[in-house]
Residue, then its C-alpha position, 0 to 999 in steps of 0.5 A: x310714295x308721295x302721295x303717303x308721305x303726309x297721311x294725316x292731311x286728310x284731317x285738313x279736309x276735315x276741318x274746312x267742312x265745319x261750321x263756324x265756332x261762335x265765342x265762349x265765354x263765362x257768365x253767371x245766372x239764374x237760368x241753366x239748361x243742363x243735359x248729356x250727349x251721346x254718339x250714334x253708338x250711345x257712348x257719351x261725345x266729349x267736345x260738343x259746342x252747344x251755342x247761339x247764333x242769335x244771342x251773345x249769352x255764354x256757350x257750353x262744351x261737353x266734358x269726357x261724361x257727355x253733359x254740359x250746363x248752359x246758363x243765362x242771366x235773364x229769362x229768354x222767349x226761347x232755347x234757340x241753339x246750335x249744337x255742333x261738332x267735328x265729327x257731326x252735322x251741326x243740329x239748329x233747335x228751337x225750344x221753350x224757356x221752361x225746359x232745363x234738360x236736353x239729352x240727344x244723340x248726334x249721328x253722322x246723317x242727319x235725318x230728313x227734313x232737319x237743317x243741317x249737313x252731313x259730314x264722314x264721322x270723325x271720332x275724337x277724344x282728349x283729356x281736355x278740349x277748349x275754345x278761344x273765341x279771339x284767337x278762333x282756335x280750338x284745342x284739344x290736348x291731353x292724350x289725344x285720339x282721333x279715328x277717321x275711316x280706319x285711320x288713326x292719329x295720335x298727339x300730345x296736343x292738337x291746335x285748329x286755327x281758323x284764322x290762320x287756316x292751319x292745324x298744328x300736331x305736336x308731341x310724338x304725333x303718330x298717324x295709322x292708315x287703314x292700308x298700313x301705312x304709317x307717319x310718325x314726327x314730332x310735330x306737324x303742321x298742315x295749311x288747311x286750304x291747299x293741304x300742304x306742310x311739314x312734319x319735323x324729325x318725321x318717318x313715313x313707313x309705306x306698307x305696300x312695299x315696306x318702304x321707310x323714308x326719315x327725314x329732319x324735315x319732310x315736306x308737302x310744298x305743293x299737290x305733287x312735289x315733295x323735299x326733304x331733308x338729310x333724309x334716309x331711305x330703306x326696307x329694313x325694321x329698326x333704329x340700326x338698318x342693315x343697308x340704307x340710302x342717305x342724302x343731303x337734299x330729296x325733291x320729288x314731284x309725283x309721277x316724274x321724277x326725284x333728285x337726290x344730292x349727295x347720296x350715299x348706300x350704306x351696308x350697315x354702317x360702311x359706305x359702299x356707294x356714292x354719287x353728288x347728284x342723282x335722278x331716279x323716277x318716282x311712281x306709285x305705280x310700277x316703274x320702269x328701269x335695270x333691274x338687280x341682276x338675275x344671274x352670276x354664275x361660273x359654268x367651267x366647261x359650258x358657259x363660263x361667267x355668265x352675268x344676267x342684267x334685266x331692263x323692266x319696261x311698265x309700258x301700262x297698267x296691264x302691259x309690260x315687258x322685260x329684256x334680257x341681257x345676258x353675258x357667256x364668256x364661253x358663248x357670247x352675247x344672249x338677248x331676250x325679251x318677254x312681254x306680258x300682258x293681263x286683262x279681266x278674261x285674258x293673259x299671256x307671255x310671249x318670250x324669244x331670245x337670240x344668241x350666236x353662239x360663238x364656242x366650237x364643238x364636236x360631240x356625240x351624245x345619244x346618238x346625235x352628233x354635232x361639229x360646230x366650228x363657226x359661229x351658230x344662232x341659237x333661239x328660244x321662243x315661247x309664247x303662252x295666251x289663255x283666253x276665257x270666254x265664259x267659264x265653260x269656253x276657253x282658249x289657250x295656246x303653248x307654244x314653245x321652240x328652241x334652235x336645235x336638239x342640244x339647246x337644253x343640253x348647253x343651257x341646262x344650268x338656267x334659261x326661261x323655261x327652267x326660270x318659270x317652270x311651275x308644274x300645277x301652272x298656278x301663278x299668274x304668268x308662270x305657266x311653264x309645265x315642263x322642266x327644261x333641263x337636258x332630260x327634256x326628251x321632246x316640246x309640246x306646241x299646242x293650240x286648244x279651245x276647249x268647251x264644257x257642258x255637264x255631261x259632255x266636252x268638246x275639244x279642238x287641238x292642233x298639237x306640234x311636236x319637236x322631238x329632242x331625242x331625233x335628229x330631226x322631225x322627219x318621223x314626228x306625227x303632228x296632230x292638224x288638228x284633232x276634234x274630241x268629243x267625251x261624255x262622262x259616265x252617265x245613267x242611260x235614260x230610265x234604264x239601270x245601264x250607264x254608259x259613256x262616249x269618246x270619239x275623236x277624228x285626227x288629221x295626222x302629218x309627218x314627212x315620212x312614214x305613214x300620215x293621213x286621217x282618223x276617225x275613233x270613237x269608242x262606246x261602253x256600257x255598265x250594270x251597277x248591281x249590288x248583289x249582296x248589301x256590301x257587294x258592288x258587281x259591275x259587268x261592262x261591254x265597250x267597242x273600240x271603232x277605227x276608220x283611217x284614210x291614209x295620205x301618204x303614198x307609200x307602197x307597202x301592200x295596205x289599203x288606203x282607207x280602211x277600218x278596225x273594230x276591237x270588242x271588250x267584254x268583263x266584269x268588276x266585283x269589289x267591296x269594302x270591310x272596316x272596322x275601328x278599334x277604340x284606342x283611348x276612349x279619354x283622348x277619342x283616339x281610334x284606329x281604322x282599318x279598311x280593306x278593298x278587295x277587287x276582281x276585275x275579268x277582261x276578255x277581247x277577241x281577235x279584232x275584225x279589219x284591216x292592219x292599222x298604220x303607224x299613226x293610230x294610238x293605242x288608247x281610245x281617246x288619247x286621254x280615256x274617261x272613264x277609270x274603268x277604260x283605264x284599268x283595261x289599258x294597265x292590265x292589258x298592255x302587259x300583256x301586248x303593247x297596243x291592247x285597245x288596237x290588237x284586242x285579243x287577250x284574255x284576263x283576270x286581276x285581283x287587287x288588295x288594298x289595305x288601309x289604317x286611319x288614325x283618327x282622335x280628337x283636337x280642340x274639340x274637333x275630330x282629326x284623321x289621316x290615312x297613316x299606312x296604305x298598303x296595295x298588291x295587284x297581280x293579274x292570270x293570263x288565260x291564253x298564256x295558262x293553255x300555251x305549253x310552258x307558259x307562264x300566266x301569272x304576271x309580276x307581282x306588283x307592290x305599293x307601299x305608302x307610311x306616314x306614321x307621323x305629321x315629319x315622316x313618310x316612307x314609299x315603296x313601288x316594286x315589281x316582283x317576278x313570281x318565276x324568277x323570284x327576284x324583284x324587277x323593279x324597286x324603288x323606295x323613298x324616305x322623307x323627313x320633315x320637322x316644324x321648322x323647315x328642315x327636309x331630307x329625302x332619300x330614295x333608291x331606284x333599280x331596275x333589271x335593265x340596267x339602272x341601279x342609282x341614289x338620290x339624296x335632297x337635304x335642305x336644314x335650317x340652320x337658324x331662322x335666316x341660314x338654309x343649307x341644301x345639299x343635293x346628289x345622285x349616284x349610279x351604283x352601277x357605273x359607280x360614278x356620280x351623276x349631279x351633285x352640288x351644295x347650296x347656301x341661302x343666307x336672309x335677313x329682313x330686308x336682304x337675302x344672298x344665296x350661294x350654288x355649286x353643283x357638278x355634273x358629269x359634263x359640267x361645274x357650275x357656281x352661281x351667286x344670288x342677291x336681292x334687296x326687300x323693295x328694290 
């Protein structure tokens, strides 16, 4: 802060690099030499001193044109000059008496071999500018402006004395940096030599943290200490604050610490808070200290008052950490702390939190139960570090744990991992990818080192898995550790084929159940044809290998060591027709309509080997790379539920996209979006066909997308039983959206097994600093609400309050928000 408090010391910098100001005075004479100066940009330079060192006959000054008129009263052997300036180098010239005009150009360097300095070039212009040699003063006054690298100043009149080693501001002195930052007073004055001085009825606005300090009398006392006095402080725009920091004294001194006597906070103009005596530190940097409470909520049956007060520790530059202290009535005591850290290839976040959990119960939920009559321990721990070695080679570590199965049952109204959930991990430390509410059904550890090349990965994972959903982990499969290595699709050699390649080996562990090791690599082949000129056939053969030798020592009549082969053969056929229809030729505004059909054949018989244990996934590689593999995966797995792993099916898919573009021109450039998109996907079970009473046709499957305008979208993905004839599932969604802000959505979910329910997102903008949201979700089924709550954000420019009441079937909850611009 302090270092912002005085921006216009800069132009006392300025002035100790120039040149001595020799006297002016008037003289008449029969000889003159007249002449115009410019700047670097060829625009006339008021204020320039065209002088002597050696002869005592007058001086001349440039006026607002540039020109100046130098006379002598007795001829002189030469022209020997000085011609100098603030901005400038000062230029020595020797030239012949006979000449009587000089016109030059001043630029900030100075060319080589000249005499002379070179100095940052300062721009001035004022409406009058002028010299006293007693005094050694120099004024310029008049609409004063001076620009100095991205800086600004502004004055009535600005006085540079010399003698007394000062420069004087006065009449509504302003001073704009390049960063933002602002000073404004009435009148300023800075000692030249040790670049200290005040500024009267003055106001500093620091940019950075929209920052205002006022005060009747600023002061720069020294390199690192500041005062004030009846000084005022806030982050809030004009004359009428809506909160604000009085006091009678401030002393600062930079990177320590600053005292404030008699200060008071008021909201407005009411005071809520008053202390005789007050120590805070004072950074430019972050700093450490409480923060503003992050939580004030009520919970009725879990929590009850519950109040969160962070401590921020700034440890350095590129380290710091934070603890948490938070209060349950109905818990107890929660204590946490995260600690963050940055460097140019490297971040992370570890956070851990400890509670012992002093509420009694005893429940059944979804098959777990609990009976809890003493005190509990209660943790979290989370740790995320991300590691870039170059671009192509990385390492990154997810770790996340928590005490038991119902830790985000209790604590599904707040805790870390809902705190800093971010779904596309795109901010700095907020890498959470999951959302932990009590629907959390499992947490994901996983350590991964990742290497890339173009046409090949390479991955080493180790994966730990803490199901929330099971009693224990007895059952879990954990991967120690899985190698994968995947080539995209690619043209084979010279040849027309193209293939690509996934293989992994696992070493799978859990203390029941089958374990041991995997070695999968599958291999597929493709021949783009294009049979016909809008025609694209694409025919493709794929095997799926699988060697595993098991480790567990179970007797179920399997080998130990065995091994699997599963064949794929089919073929893809698609195409694509469009046509646009002209809809205002004046406007260029078109409609598009695309239509992509595709057939798709898959054939797999019998699998050769043994019977796979209970570790081997169905796809191949846990995560297929080619969109093809895929499509064999959606398709088949309706039919069984481990294609890849059981082979043996016999299909074929047809699919009907349809697709209209609206497209017209605005401000002269051509816009276009997709408006309406409507799929059907349906596949023929062969072997089902040849099966007394089978049925081989598949549910109809629907997708149904509109956005008839920029505010409006409407969707629909349903499944339709062609045997039945009623839909299986459906679900629909409807947003609206506006300019302002104002968003609703209402979507509807059925399923035939037993899930009917309603949701509604409602958020307005009742003005521009009142949002209202509103929340709530129905099972129509058990006709019963299942959450629903209501929430207030109230802003202003400097300070925002939010409000939050939610129930859910176990729970009520009223939370508070509050925060002020800066603080």
């Amino acid at each position: 802060m302090g270092r912002k408090i005085f921006l216009a010391f800069w132009l006392a910098a300025l002035v100790m690099v120039m040149k001595p100001l020799a006297g002016l005075g008037e003289s008449e004479g029969d000889y003159s030499l007249k002449g115009r100066i410019i700047n670097e940009r060829e625009k006339p330079l008021n204020g320039v001193i065209i002088s002597s060192p050696r002869y005592p006959y007058p001086h001349a000054i440039t006026d607002e044109r540039g020109e100046f008129s130098l006379k002598v009263p007795f001829p002189l052997k030469a022209w020997e000059l000085v011609v100098s300036h603030f901005a400038y180098p000062s230029v020595q010239l020797t030239l012949p008496f006979t000449q009587q005009e000089l016109n030059m150009q001043l630029k900030p360097e100075l060319p080589e071999g000249e005499k002379g300095g070179s100095r940052t070039p300062v721009e001035i212009e004022a409406d009058r500018f002028f010299y006293e040699q007693e005094g050694d003063f120099y004024r310029a006054s008049g609409q004063v402006v001076i620009n100095f690298k991205g800086d600004r100043m502004t004055a009535e009149e600005v006085v540079l004395s010399r003698a007394e080693d000062k420069l004087i501001a006065s009449g509504h002195v302003v001073v704009k940096a390049a960063d933002g930052d602002v000073l404004e007073g009435d009148r300023m004055e800075v000692k030249i030599s040790t670049k200290t001085g005040n500024v009267e009825r003055g106001q500093i606005f620091i940019y950075n943290t929209h920052f205002y300090l006022r005060g009747n009398r600023l002061e720069k006392r020294s390199e690192v200490t500041y005062y004030g006095d009846r000084v005022e402080a806030t982050t809030c725009d004009g004359d009428s604050p809506d909160w604000w920091v009085t006091g009678k004294n401030l002393a600062v001194t930079m990177e320590g610490y600053g005292t404030l006597k008699h200060g008071c906070f008021y909201a407005k103009n009411v005071p809520l808070l008053y202390s005789p005596y007050l120590i805070f530190p004072v950074k430019t940097k972050r700093q450490t200290g409480f923060l503003l409470p992050h939580r004030l909520a009520y919970s009725k049956d879990r929590l009850g008052m519950d109040l969160g007060i962070p401590f921020f520790w700034a440890i350095s530059e590129d380290k710091d950490a934070t603890f948490y202290q938070r209060f349950m009535s109905e818990r107890g005591f929660q204590e946490g702390v995260e600690f963050r850290h940055i460097a140019e290839k490297s971040q992370g976040t570890v956070y851990a939190e400890f509670l012992q959990d002093r509420k009694k119960i005893s429940e059944e939920v979804s098959g777990l139960s609990r009976n809890w009559q003493d005190g509990r321990n209660r943790w979290a721990l989370y740790i995320n570090q991300e590691n870039y070695f170059r671009e192509d080679f990385y390492l990154r570590v997810d770790l996340a744990r928590v005490s038991d199965r119902f830790y985000f049952k209790d604590f599904t109204s707040y805790n870390y991992f809902l705190a800093n959930f971010k779904e596309d991990r795109a901010g700095t430390f907020q890498k959470v990818d999951f959302y932990g509410n009590e629907s959390l059904p499992y947490l994901d550890s996983i350590l991964r080192l990742h290497k890339k090349w173009e046409k090949y990965n390479l991955t080493l994972l180790m994966k730990n898995t803490q199901d929330l959903s099971a009693p224990s982990d007895t059952n879990t499969l954990q991967k120690y550790p899985e190698i994968g290595l995947m080539g995209i699709k690619q043209p084979l050699g010279r040849t027309p084929l193209w293939f690509d390649v996934s293989g992994t080996y696992d070493q799978y562990y859990r203390e029941a159940g089958h374990k041991g090791h995997l070695f999968d690599i599958t291999p597929a082949l493709y021949l783009p044809l294009y049979p016909w000129r809008y025609v694209r056939f694409s025919p493709l053969v794929a095997l799926r290998i699988i060697t595993w030798s098991r480790t567990d020592n179970l007797n179920d009549g399997e080998r130990q060591t065995d091994h699997r082969e599963v064949y794929i053969t089919g073929a893809s056929l698609n195409t694509e027709l469009n046509r646009t229809f002209s809809w205002n030729e004046k406007k260029g505004q078109e409609l598009k309509h695309t239509i992509y059909p595709e057939i798709l054949y898959l054939y797999s018989p019998a699998p050769t080997g043994g019977n796979v244990p209970t570790f081997v996934p169905a796809t191949s590689p846990s995560n297929p790379v080619s969109s093809t593999f895929n499509q064999i995966y959606l398709y088949a797995s309706s039919v069984n539920t481990n294609p890849t792993l059981t082979g043996n099916f016999h299909l074929v898919s047809y699919s009907l996209t349809n697709l209209l573009t609206w497209k017209e021109v605005q401000s002269g450039k051509m816009t276009q979006h997709d408006f309406l998109r409507l799929k059907l996907a349906q596949y023929y079970d062969v072997r089902e066909a040849r099966r007394d009473g089978g049925k081989p046709f598949s549910d109809l499957f629907a997708e149904l997308d509109i956005y008839p305008y920029h505010f409006i979208s409407l969707s629909a993905r349903n499944r339709y039983d062609v045997y039945e004839t009623h839909w299986r599932e459906e679900k629909y969604s409807a947003t609206l959206r506006d300019k302002r802000g104002d968003t609703g959505t209402l979507a509807y979910r059925y399923t035939n097994d037993g899930v009917k329910e309603v949701n509604l997102n409602f958020k307005a903008v009742v003005e521009k600093s009142l949002d209202l949201r509103l929340y709530f979700r129905r099972d129509l089924i058990n006709d019963r609400d299942i959450e629903k709550g209501v929430g207030i954000d109230y802003r202003r420019q400097c300070w925002s309050v939010g409000f939050d009441y939610g129930e859910s079937m176990n729970d009520r909850v009223f939370s508070i928000r509050f925060s002020l611009l800066g603080l």
